[in-house]
C-alpha positions as CSV (number, residue, x, y, z in Angstrom):
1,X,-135.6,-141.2,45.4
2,X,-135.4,-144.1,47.5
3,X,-134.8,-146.5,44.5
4,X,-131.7,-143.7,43.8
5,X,-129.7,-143.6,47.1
6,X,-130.2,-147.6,47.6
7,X,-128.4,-148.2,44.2
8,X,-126.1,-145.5,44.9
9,X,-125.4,-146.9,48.2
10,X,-124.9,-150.4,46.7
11,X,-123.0,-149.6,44.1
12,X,-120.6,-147.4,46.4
13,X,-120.1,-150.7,48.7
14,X,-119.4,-153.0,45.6
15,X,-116.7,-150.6,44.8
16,X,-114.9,-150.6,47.7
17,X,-115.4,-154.3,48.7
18,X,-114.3,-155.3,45.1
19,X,-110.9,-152.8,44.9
20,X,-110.3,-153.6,48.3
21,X,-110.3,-157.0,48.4
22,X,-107.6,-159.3,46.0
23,X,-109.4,-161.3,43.2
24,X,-112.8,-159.7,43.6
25,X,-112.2,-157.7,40.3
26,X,-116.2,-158.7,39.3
27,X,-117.4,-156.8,42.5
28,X,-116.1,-153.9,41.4
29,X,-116.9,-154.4,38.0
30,X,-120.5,-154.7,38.7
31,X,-120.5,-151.7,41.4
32,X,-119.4,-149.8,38.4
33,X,-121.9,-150.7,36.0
34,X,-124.1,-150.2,38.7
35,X,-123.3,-146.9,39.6
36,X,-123.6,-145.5,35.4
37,X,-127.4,-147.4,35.3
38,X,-128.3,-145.4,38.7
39,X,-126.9,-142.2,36.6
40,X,-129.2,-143.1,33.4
41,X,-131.8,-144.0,36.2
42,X,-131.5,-140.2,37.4
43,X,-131.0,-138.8,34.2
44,X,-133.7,-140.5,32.4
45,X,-136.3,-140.0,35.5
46,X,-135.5,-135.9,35.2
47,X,-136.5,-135.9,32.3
48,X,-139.4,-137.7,32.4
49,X,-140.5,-135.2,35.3
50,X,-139.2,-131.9,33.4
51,X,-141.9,-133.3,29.6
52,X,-144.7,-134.1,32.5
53,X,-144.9,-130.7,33.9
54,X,-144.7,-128.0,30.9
55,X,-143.4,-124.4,31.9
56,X,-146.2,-122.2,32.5
């Protein structure tokens, strides 16, 4: 969970820096792609847990 909210964190700050600021189109860019891989992070990682544990 900690891996999570540090990505989510940095990618929220690379957005803002990078629309924010003039020329720093790549920051944002990157925030971006950085937010969507923490979303397959979280995605992926649920469903990893939810085959693990079958219902009972």
């Amino acid at each position: 969970m900690v891996l999570f909210l540090t990505l989510l964190i940095a990618g929220i700050a690379l957005v803002a820096i990078g629309a924010a600021a003039d020329g720093m189109l790549y920051l944002m860019s990157i925030g971006v792609l950085l937010l969507v891989a923490d979303l397959l992070y979280l995605a992926a990682r649920s469903i990893w847990r939810s085959t693990r544990h079958p219902a009972r």
